[in-house]
C-alpha positions, -999 to +999 in steps of 0.1 A: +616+271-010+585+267-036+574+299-021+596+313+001+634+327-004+661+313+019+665+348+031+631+351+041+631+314+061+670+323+079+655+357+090+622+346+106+648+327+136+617+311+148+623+285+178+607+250+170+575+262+186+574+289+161+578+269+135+552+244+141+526+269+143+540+287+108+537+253+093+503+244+106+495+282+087+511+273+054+486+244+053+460+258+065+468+284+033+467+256+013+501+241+011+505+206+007+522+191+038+508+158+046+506+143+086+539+126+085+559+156+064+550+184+091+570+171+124+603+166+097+595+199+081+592+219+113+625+201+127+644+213+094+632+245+095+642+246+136+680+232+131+677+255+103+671+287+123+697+276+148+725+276+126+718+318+117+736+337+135+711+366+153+731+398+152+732+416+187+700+440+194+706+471+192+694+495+212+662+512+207+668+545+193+629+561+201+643+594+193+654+589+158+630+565+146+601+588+160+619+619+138+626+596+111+589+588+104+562+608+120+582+640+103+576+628+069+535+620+079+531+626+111+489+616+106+489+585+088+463+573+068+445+537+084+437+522+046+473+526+031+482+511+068+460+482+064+479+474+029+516+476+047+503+452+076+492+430+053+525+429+034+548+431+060+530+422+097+499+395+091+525+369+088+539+369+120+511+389+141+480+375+124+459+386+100+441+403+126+471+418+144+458+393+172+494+378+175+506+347+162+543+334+160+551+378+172+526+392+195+497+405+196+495+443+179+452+450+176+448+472+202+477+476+219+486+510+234+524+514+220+538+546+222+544+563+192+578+563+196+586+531+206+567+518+181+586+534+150+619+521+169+606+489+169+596+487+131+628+502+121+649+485+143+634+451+151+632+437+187+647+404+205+632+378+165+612+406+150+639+416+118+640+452+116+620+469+086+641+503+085+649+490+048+616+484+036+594+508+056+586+543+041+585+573+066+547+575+055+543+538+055+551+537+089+528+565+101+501+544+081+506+517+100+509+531+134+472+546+123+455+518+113+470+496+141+454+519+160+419+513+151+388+492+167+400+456+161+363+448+138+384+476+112+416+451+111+422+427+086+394+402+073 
């Protein structure tokens, strides 16, 4: 909890595999985990994620969530998308969007629609953002998720 919130580690719900591989980032951002902390650290974090409950799915409303955002800015703008993968995506898909513990987003053809209801709502361990994402923010990043992987994320 030195750099993350309680909040932030019960909502990831990140199998054991998932973990390990979140770990493995934190060190290789610098965090000091020796050899023989990792294996207990991911196991804590695992039993950890087993004991939150994950609240049913809902259903993908593509309809609303595509009205909710692309109405406010239905362009985007790539560069204001690049700052609001970075804040709330890189973690999970990669700094790249190439997937990491979520999937792989860089060149992805998503529809429009389905991805808004999947950034508002969440999907299957991906928390919903509905809270947190802007109608404009999400148009932003729909752009610039949209762009030749070389423009992602360095």
């Amino acid at each position: 909890l030195v750099c993350h919130t309680a909040g932030l580690i019960n909502s990831q719900r990140l199998p054991r595999e998932g973990w390990a591989k979140t770990v493995a980032k934190m060190r290789s951002f610098g965090a000091v985990v020796s050899a023989e902390e990792e294996p207990r650290i991911v196991e804590y974090l695992a039993k950890l994620s087993a004991k939150v409950a994950v609240p049913p799915t809902q259903p993908l409303d593509y309809a609303r969530a595509a009205a909710r955002y692309s109405a406010a800015a239905p362009r985007g703008d790539a560069q204001r998308g690049a700052r609001v993968f970075a804040r709330l995506c890189a973690n999970c898909h990669g700094l790249q969007g190439q997937g990491d513990a979520g999937p792989r987003l860089a060149g992805r053809a998503v529809p429009q629609d389905v991805f808004f209801s999947v950034a508002a709502y969440g999907r299957g361990t991906m928390p919903g953002f509905g809270d947190q994402l802007k109608a404009g923010e999400a148009a932003d990043l729909y752009l610039f998720l949209q762009q030749p992987t070389k423009n992602l994320l360095r």
